[in-house]
C-alpha positions in Angstrom: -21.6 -8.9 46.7 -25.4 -8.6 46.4 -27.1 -11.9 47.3 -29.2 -12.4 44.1 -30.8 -15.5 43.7 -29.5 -16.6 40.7 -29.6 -19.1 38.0 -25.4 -19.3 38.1 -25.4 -18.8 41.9 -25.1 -22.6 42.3 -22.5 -22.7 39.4 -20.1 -20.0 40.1 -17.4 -22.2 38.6 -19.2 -21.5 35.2 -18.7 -18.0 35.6 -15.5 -18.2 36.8 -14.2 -20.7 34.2 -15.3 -17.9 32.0 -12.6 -15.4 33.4 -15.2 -13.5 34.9 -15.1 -12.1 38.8 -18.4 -12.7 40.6 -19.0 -8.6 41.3 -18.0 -8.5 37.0 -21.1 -11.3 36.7 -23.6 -8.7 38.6 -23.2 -6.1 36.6 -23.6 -8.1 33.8 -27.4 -8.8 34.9 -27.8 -5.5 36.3 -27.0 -3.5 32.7 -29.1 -6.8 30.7 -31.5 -6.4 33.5 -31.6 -10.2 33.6 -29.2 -12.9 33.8 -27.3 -14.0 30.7 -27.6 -17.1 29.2 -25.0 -19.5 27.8 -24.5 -18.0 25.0 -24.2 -14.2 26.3 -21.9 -15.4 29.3 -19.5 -16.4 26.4 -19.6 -13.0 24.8 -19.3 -10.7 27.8 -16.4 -13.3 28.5 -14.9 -12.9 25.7 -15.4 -9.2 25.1 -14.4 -8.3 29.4 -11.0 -10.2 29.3 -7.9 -8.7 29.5 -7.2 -9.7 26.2 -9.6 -7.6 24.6 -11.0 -4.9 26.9 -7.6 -3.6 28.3 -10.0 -3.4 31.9 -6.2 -3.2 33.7 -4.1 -1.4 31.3 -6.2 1.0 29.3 -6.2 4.1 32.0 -2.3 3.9 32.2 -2.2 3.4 27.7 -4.1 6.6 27.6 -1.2 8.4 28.7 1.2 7.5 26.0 1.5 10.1 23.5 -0.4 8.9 20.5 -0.2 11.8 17.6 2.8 13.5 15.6 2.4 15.1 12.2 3.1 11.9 10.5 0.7 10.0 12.2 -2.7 9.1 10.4 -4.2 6.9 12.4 -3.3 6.3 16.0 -4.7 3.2 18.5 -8.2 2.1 18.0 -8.1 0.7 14.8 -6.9 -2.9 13.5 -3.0 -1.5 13.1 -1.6 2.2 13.5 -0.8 4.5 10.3 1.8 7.0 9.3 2.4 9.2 6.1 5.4 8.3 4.7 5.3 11.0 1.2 4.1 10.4 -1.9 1.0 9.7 -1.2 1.7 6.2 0.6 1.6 5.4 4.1 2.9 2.4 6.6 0.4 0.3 7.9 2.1 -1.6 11.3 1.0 -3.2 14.3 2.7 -6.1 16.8 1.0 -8.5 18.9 1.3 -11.6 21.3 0.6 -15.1 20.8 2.6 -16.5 24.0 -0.2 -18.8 26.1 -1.0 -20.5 22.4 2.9 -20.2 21.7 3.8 -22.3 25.1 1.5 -24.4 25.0 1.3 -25.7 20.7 4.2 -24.1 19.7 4.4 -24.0 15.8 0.3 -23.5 15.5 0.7 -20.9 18.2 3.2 -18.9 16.5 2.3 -19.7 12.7 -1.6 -18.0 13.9 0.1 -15.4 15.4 1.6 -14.2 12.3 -1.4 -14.6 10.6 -3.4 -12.3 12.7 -1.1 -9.5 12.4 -1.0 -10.1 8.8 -4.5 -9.8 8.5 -4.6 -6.9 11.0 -2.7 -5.1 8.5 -4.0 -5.9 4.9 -8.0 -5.5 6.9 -6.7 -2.0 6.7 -6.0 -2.0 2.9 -2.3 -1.9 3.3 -0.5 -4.7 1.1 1.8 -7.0 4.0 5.9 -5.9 3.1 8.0 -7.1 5.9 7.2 -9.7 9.0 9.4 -8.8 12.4 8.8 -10.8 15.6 10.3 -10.7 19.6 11.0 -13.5 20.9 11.4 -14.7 24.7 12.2 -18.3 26.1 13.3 -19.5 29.6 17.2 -20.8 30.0 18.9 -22.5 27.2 19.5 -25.4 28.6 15.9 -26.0 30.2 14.4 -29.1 28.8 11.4 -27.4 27.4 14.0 -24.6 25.9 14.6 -26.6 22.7 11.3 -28.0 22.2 9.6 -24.4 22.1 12.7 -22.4 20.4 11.9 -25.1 17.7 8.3 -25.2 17.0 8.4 -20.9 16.7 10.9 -20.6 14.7 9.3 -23.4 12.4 6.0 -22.1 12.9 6.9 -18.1 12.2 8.9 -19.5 9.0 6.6 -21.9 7.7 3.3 -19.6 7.4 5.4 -16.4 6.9 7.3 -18.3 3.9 4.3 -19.8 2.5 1.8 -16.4 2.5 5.0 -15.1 0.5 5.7 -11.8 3.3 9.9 -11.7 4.0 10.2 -12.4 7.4 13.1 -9.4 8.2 13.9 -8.9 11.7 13.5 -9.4 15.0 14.8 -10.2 18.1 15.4 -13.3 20.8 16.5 -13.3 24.1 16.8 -16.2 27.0 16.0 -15.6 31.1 15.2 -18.5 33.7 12.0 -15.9 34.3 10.3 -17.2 30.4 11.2 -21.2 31.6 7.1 -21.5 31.9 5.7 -18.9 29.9 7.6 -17.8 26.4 6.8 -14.9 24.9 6.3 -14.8 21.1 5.3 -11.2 19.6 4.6 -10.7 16.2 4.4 -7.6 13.7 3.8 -6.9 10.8 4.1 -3.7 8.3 2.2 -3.1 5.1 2.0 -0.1 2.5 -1.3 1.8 1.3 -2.0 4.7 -0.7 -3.6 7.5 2.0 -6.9 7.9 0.2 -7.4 4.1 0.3 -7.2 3.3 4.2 -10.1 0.9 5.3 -11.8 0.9 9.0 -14.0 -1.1 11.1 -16.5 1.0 11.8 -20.4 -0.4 10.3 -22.5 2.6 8.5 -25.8 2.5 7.1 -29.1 0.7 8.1 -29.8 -1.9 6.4 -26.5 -2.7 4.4 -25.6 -6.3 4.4 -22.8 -7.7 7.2 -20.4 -10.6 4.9 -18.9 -13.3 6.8 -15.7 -14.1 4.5 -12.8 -16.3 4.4 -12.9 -19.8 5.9 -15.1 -22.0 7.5 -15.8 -21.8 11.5 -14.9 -24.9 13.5 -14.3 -25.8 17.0 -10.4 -24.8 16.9 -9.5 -21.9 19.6 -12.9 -21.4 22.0 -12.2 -19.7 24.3 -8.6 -18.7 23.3 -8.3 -15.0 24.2 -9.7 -16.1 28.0 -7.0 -18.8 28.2 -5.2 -15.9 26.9 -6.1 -13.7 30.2 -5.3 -16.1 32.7 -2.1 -17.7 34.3 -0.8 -21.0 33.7 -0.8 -23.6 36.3 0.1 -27.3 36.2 -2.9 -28.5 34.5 -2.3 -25.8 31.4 -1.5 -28.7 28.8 -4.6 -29.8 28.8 -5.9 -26.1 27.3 -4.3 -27.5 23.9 -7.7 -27.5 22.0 -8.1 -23.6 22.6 -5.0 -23.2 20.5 -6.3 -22.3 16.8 -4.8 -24.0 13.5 -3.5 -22.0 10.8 -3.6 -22.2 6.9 -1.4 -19.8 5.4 -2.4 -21.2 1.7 -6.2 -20.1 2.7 -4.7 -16.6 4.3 -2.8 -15.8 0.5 -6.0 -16.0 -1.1 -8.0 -13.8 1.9 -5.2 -11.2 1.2 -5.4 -11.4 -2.6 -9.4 -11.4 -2.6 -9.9 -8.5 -0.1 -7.8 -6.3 -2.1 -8.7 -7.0 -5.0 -12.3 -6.1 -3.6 -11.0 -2.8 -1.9 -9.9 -1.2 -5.5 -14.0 -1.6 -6.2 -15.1 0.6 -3.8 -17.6 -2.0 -2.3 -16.7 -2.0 1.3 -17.9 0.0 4.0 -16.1 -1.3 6.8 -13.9 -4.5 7.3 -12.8 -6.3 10.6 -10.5 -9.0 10.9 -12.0 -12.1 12.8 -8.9 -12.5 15.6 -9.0 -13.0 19.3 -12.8 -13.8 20.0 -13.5 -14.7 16.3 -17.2 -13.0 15.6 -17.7 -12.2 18.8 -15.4 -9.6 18.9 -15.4 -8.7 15.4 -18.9 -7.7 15.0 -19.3 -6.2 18.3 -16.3 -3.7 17.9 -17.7 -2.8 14.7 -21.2 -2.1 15.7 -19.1 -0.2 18.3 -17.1 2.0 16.2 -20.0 2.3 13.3 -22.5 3.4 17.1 -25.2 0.9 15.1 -26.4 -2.3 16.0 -26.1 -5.8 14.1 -28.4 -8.7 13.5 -26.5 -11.6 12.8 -28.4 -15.3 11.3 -25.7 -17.7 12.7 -27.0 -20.4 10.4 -25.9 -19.0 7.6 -22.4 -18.9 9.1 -19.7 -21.5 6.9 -19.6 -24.3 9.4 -16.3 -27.4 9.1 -17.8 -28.8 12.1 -21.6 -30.4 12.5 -24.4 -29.4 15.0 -22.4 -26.0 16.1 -24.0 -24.0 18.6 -24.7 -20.7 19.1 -22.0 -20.4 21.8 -19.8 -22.5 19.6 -20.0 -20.2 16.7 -19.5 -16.7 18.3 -16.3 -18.0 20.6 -14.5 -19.7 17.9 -10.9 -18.7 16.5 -10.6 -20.5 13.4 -8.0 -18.6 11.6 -8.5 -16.9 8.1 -11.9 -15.4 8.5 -13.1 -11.1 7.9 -16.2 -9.7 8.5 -17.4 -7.0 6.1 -20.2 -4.4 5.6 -20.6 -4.3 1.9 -22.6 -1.9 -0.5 -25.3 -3.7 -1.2 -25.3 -2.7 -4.9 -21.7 -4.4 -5.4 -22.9 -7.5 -3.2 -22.6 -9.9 -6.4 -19.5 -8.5 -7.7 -17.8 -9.2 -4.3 -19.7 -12.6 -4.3 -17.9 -13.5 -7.8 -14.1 -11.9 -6.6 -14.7 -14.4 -3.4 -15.7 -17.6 -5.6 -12.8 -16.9 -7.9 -10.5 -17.2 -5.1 -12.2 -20.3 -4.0 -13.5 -18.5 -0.5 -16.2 -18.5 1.7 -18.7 -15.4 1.2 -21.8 -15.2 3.1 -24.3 -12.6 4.0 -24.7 -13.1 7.4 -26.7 -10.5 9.0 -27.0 -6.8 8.3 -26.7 -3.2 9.9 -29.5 -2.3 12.4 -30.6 1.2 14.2 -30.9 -0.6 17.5 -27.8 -0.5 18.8 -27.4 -4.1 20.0 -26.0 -7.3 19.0 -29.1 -10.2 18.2 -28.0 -13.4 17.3 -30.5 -15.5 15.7 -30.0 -19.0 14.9 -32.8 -21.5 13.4 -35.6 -18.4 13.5 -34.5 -18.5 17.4 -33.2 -15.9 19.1 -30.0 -16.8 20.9 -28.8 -13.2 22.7 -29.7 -9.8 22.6 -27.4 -7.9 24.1 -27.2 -4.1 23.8 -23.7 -2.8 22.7 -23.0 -0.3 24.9 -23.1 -2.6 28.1 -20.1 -4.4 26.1 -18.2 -1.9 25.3 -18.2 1.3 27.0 -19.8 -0.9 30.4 -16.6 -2.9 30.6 -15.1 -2.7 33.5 -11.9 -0.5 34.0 -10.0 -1.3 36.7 -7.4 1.5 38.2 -5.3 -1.4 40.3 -3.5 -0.9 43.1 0.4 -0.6 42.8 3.4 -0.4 44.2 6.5 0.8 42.5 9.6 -0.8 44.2 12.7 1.0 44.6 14.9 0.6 41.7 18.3 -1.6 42.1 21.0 0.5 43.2 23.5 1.2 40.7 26.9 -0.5 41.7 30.2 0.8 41.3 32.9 -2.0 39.7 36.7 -1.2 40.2 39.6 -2.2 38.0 41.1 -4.1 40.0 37.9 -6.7 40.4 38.9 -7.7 37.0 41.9 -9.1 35.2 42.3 -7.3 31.5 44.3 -10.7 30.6 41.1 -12.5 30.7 39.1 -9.6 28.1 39.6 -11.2 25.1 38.6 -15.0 26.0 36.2 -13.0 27.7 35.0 -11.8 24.4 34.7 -15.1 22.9 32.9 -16.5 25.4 30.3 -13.5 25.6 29.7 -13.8 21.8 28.6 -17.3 22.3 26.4 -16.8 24.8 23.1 -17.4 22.8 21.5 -14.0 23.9 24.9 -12.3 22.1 25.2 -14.9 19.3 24.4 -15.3 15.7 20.5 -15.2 15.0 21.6 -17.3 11.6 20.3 -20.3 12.6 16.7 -18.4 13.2 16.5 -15.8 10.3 18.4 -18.6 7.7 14.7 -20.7 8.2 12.7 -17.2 7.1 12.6 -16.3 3.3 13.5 -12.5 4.2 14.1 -11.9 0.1 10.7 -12.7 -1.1 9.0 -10.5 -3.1 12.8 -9.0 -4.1 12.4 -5.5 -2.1 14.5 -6.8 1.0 17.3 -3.8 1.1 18.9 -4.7 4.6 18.8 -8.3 5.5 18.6 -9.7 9.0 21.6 -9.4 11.5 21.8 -5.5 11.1 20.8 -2.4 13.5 17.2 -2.6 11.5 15.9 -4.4 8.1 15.5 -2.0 5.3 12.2 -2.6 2.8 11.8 -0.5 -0.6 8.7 0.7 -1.1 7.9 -0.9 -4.4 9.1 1.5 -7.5 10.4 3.9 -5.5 13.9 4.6 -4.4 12.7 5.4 -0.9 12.5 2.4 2.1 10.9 1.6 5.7 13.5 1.0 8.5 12.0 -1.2 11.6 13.0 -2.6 14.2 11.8 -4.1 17.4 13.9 -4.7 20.8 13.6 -4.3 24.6 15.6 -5.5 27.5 13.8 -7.3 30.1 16.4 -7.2 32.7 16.8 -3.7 32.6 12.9 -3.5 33.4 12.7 -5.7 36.1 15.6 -3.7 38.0 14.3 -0.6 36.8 10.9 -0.3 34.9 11.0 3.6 34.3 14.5 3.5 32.7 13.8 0.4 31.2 10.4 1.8 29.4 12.7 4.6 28.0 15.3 1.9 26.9 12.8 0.1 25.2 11.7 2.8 22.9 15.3 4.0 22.5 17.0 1.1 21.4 14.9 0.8 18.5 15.4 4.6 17.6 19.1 4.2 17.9 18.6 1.3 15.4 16.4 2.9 12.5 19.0 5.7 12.6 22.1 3.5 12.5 20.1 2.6 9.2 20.0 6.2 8.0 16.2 6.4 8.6 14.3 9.2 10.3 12.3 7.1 13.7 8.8 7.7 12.9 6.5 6.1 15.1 6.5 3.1 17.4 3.7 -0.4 18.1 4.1 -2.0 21.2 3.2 -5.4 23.0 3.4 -4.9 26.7 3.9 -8.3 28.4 3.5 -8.4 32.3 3.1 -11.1 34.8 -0.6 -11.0 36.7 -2.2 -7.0 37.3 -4.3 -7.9 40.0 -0.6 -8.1 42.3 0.4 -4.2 43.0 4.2 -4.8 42.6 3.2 -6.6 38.7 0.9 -3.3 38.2 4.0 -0.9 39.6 6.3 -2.3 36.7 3.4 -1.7 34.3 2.7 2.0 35.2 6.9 2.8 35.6 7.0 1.1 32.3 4.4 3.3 30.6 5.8 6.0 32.5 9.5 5.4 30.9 7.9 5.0 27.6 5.8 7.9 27.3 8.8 10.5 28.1 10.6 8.6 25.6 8.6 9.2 23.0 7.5 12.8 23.8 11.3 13.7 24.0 11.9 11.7 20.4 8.9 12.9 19.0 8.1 9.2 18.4 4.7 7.9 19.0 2.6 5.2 19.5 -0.2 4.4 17.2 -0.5 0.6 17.7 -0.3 -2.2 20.2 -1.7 -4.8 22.3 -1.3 -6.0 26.2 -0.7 -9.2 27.3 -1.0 -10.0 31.1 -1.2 -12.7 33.3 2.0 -14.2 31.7 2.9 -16.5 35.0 3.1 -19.9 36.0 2.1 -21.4 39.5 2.3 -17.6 40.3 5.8 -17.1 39.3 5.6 -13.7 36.4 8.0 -13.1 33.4 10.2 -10.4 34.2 8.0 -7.2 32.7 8.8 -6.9 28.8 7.5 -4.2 26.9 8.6 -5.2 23.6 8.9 -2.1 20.9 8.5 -1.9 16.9 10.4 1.0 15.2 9.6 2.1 11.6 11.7 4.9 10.4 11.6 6.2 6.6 14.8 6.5 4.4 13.3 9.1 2.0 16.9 8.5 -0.4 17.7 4.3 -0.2 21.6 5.7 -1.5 21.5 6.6 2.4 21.1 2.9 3.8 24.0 2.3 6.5 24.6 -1.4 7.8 27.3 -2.1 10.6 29.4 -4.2 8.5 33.1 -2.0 8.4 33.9 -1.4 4.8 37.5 -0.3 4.0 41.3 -0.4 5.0 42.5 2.8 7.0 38.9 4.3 7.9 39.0 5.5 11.3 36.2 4.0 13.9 35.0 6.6 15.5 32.2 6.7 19.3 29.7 8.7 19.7 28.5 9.2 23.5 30.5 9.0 26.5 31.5 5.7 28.3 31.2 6.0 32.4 31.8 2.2 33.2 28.2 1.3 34.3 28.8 -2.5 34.3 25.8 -3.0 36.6 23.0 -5.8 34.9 25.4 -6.1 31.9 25.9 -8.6 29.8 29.2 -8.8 30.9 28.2 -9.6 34.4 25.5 -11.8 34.0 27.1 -14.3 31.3 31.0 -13.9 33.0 30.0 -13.7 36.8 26.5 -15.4 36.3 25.4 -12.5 38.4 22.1 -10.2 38.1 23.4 -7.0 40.1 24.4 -3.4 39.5 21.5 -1.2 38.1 20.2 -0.5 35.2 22.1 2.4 33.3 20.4 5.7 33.0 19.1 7.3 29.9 19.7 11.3 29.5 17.0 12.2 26.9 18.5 15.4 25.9 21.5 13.7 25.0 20.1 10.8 23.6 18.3 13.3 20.9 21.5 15.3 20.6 23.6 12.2 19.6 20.9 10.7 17.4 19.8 13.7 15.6 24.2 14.3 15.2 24.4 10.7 13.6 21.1 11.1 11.0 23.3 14.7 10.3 26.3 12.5 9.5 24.5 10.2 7.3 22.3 12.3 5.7 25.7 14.7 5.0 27.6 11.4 3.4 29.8 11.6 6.2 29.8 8.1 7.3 30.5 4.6 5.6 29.4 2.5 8.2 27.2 2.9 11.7 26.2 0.8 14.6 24.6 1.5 17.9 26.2 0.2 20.9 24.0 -1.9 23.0 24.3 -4.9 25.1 27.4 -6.1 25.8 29.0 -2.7 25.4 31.5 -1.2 23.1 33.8 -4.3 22.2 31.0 -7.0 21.6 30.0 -4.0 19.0 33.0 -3.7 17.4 33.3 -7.5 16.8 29.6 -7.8 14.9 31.0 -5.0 12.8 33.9 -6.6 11.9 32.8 -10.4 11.6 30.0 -8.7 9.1 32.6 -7.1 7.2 35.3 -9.1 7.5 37.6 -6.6 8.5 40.1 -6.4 11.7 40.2 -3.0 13.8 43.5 -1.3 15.7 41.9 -0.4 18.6 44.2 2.5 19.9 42.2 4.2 22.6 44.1 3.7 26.5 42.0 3.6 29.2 42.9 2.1 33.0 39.4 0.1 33.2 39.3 -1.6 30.2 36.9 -4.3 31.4 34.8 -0.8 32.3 35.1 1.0 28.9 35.0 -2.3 26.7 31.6 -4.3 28.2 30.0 -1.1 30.0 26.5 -0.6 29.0 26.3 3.4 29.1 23.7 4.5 27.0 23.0 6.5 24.4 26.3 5.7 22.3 27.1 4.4 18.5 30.3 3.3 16.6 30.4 5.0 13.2 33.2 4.3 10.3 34.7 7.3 9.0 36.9 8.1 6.3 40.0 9.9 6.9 38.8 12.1 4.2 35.2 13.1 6.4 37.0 13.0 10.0 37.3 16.6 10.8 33.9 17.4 8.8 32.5 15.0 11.4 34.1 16.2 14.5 33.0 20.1 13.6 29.2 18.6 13.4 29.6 16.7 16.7 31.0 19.9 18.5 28.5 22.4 16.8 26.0 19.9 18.3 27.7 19.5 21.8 28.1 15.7 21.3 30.7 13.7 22.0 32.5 12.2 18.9 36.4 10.4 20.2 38.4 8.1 17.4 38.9 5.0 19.0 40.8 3.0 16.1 41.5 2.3 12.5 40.0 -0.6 10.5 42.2 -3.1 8.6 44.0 -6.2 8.8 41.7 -9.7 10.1 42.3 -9.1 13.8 40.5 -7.0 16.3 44.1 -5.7 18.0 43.5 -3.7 22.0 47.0 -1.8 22.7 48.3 -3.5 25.5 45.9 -6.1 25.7 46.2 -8.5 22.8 44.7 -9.7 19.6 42.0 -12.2 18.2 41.6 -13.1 14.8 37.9 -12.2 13.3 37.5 -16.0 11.7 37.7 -17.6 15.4 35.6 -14.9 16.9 33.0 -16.1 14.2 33.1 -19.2 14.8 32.1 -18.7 18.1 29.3 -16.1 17.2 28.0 -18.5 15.0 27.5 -21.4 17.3 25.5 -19.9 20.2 21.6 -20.1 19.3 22.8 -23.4 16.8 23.8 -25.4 20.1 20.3 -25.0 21.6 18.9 -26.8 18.6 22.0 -29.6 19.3 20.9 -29.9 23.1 
């Protein structure tokens, strides 16, 4: 590094406590042609972190594919669109909120479902349905309870109160989350097509509108703290984590829009990770402008706040507009009606940088390309480590006497149990358009006065990433596909949170890139894109990373809601039928790790072609009336499927089909496979469809009676087999 004589050079903790490498810091002064002040430090800080400029992750994200005929708006914006007929389109995005999460964890997760929320309605969509993905570290850690807790309380209690149904989601335990939990929330909203909103600023000299709440001191600094790992001091980063107000939020939605039916915005920008800072810069970005901003006309709640103060904060609740100026007092009067802060703040320029003024002072000038396209983009070193051999188990290393207690004790195991506890503290009903409730394949919105619905989703399995992050990318993106068809919904497109451990170590970057790599040929093949999504790294703790989770959101359309398919089992004598064959592939199962407390075997492979064979065969079936019932078999195999589809319908199952490894065909994790109830009536209708399509399609049993029956194996009775199910995540809460 160049040895410049520098104002910092005897302070290079100041830099580096601002997330920023030294060799970052020069070219800092060599695009400003001077060294940064205070003030300025904070912004390229804020704006060069991982958390906002993607300098890690953003050459590897450019090669997911990113349009589709349905898609409207792709990555780049606050949240991805897609055309769902009529007119109207789905407005969706997910993001993370896990250092704020572990460290305050019902503020952390309560403001991380208000940013997506306001990620979504900045766009002019109206909020419909919450979903979220969940990680925490062993369930009987002592921290386990404390943090499962505070989410769940914290999702709930500003979902409930904003009035959004929280719908779905998923949660999942591993020793590798015991320091750093990941919470990842989404949202999905509905818009009329012609009525879409952006971020981009236009037109010199139109006024920029700070609106919403006041700015205090709450979250400085909280997207760095975001882009770096914990360590043993990390409680002490409590005051970066931001305070919500969901009360405040309800009226931001309501007011902006009501605005956006006036026609008096130009572009809007939600104030999230970086507050203004980030805000008004990617604005002036998008818009290729430039912004003068007065920062003492920003609403303050605290006294004496200073330039630095004001740009880095995170209070929650806050948008930044560029208005019409000829509707400026309109929108002045919609804001005072709903008892909101509306400022003019500062106003489009033709210079093409950011000046901050405060007092008549100038406080930075910075020019915006040196922000934004001068960030650094890093192509890291990696290394992708060789998969974990798949293992091959034998019949005889396990006794089919033991399958059924087996069963039970799988189904309590809290990554296999009853979510009830969690969704039963989410009002999922509110606003009375709730079609599928939580604890099926996906949750099922109506879009309002129609007799159409969204199907979504959102799943990935960590375990099968860490052992193999290619397959595992692919799982990621097909496990929710498999789930918005079980629903009888056409997969549209996907959002994504990827969640690594630290970038700058070549084995962390080689999960990354095999990840991206699994997802992308997922998504060509399924013709299932990605127009949203965010990237959290650094998630470790005294250098030990979280196993590599690239969490996924599905939204599908059901253009006919008479087609909505849940995985309860509804009546006497139907035959229960599998689609997809079953090779044994017990390696990383669910089966081995909660029975033999073992992490071995390989993950299970993933044939595209017959992955879109045997879900384009099932949306066939559905879409034909052929099927009562449908469910996709996932973790835990086969049988752990068959008993959430009978304990939700409260109906036993014959199971008839012989096999000489029955712990093989009954737990294996093969892919690509669903369990769908057929009528007598539809059987052969069914089987012609799956052998015109070259899918496999084998009856397995017949529903009826309260027990799920295994020729030559035994019985269990569905009421014990709920009580079990229903006591797994509840007993964490007990601890």
């Amino acid at each position: 590094m160049t040895n410049h004589n520098w104002q910092f050079q005897t302070e290079q903790s100041l830099v580096e406590k601002h997330g920023l490498k030294l060799d970052e810091f020069e070219k800092i002064v060599e695009g400003l042609g001077r060294e940064p002040n205070l003030t300025e430090l904070g912004i390229f800080s804020a704006m060069w972190n991982e958390h906002c400029s993607y300098k890690s992750s953003k050459f590897w994200l450019k090669k997911l594919p990113t349009s589709g005929k349905r898609v409207v708006q792709g990555p780049g914006e606050n949240a991805g669109v897609i055309d769902i007929d009529d007119g109207d389109v789905a407005v969706f995005k997910m993001e993370s909120h896990n250092h704020p999460s572990f460290l305050e964890p019902y503020q952390g997760a309560a403001t991380g479902v208000g940013g997506i929320l306001r990620d979504v309605f900045t766009m002019g969509a109206r909020p419909v349905a919450n979903l979220n993905a969940l990680r925490f570290g062993e369930p009987n850690h002592p921290k386990t309870k404390h943090l499962l807790s505070g989410v769940v309380s914290g999702i709930g209690g500003y979902g409930n109160c904003i009035g959004v149904p929280t719908v779905g989601g998923e949660v999942n335990f591993h020793p590798s989350y015991n320091g750093n939990i990941l919470v990842n929330a989404m949202t999905v909203g509905i818009a009329k097509k012609d009525k879409i909103f952006y971020s981009a600023a236009a037109g010199i000299g139109n006024p920029v509108v700070y609106v919403g709440s006041k700015t205090g001191r709450d979250g400085i600094h909280g997207a760095t703290m975001a882009s770096a790992e914990f360590d043993e001091d990390s409680e002490d980063k409590k005051p970066t984590v931001q305070v919500g107000d969901p009360f405040t939020e309800k009226l931001l939605l309501e007011a902006c829009l009501e605005l956006m039916k006036e026609e008096a915005i130009i572009s809007i920008q939600d104030m999230g990770a970086a507050g203004l800072t980030s805000s008004s810069i990617e604005m002036a970005s998008k818009g290729d402008v430039g912004l003068e901003i007065d920062l003492s006309k920003v609403p303050m709640r605290a006294k004496n706040m200073s330039a630095y103060e004001l740009m880095l904060s995170e209070s929650q609740e806050r948008m930044l507009m560029v208005l019409d100026p000829s509707k400026e007092e309109m929108a002045r009067d919609i804001f005072k009606k709903w008892d909101l802060e509306f400022e003019v703040i500062g106003k489009v320029t033709d210079t093409k940088r950011l000046i901050l003024m405060k007092n008549s002072k100038e406080e930075a000038s910075i020019p915006i390309n040196i922000l934004v396209e001068d960030a650094p983009e890093y192509q890291r070193d990696y290394i992708v480590q060789e998969p974990s051999p798949i293992k091959e188990y034998k019949p005889e290393d396990f006794d089919q006497n033991n399958l059924l207690n087996d069963l039970n004790t799988m189904i309590m195991h809290p990554d296999l149990s009853s979510r009830k506890w969690i969704w039963e503290q989410y009002d999922h009903m509110v606003m009375a358009d709730t079609v599928v409730r939580p604890g099926s394949d996906a949750a099922v919105v109506r879009v309002h006065g129609t007799n159409k619905g969204l199907a979504m989703s959102t799943d990935c399995s960590p375990v099968y990433c860490k052992h193999n992050p290619y397959e595992g990318g692919k799982h990621a993106v097909v496990e929710t596909w498999r789930n918005i068809i079980a629903s009888g919904a056409l997969p549209i497109a996907i959002t994504d949170c990827m969640n690594f451990g630290n970038p700058e170590k070549p084995e962390i970057m080689g999960q990354f890139v095999e990840c991206i790599r699994g997802m992308g040929d997922a998504c060509s093949k399924l013709n299932y894109p990605v127009v949203s999504g965010n990237v959290s790294l650094y998630n470790e703790t005294n250098g030990e990373g979280i196993y590599p989770t690239p969490a996924i959101g599905g939204v599908g359309l059901i253009q006919d809601l008479s087609n909505v398919k849940t995985l309860s089992l509804k009546e006497d004598g139907n035959f229960l039928c599998v689609v997809g064959k079953t090779a044994n592939h017990l390696g990383i199962s669910k089966y081995i790790s909660i029975i033999q407390s073992k992490e071995e075997g390989g993950t299970p492979e993933i044939n595209l072609d017959t992955e879109l064979r045997n879900g384009n065969f099932v949306m066939d079936a559905i879409n034909q009336k052929l099927i009562a019932s449908a469910h996709d078999v996932g973790e835990g195999g086969i049988l752990v499927a068959i008993s959430e589809m009978c304990m939700s319908g409260n109906l036993g199952i014959t199971i008839e089909i012989e096999t000489n490894f029955p712990h093989g065909y009954f737990f294996a994790e093969d892919q690509s496979r669903y369990l769908l109830e057929v009528s007598p009536n539809n059987y052969d209708a069914c089987q012609k469809l799956a052998n015109n399509n070259n899918v496999h399609f084998e009856k397995i049993g017949i529903v009826g009676g309260d027990k799920i029956s295994i020729k030559n194996i035994g019985d269990q009775h569905i009421s014990a087999l709920k009580r079990s199910f229903e006591t797994g995540i509840k007993q964490i809460s007990q601890l």
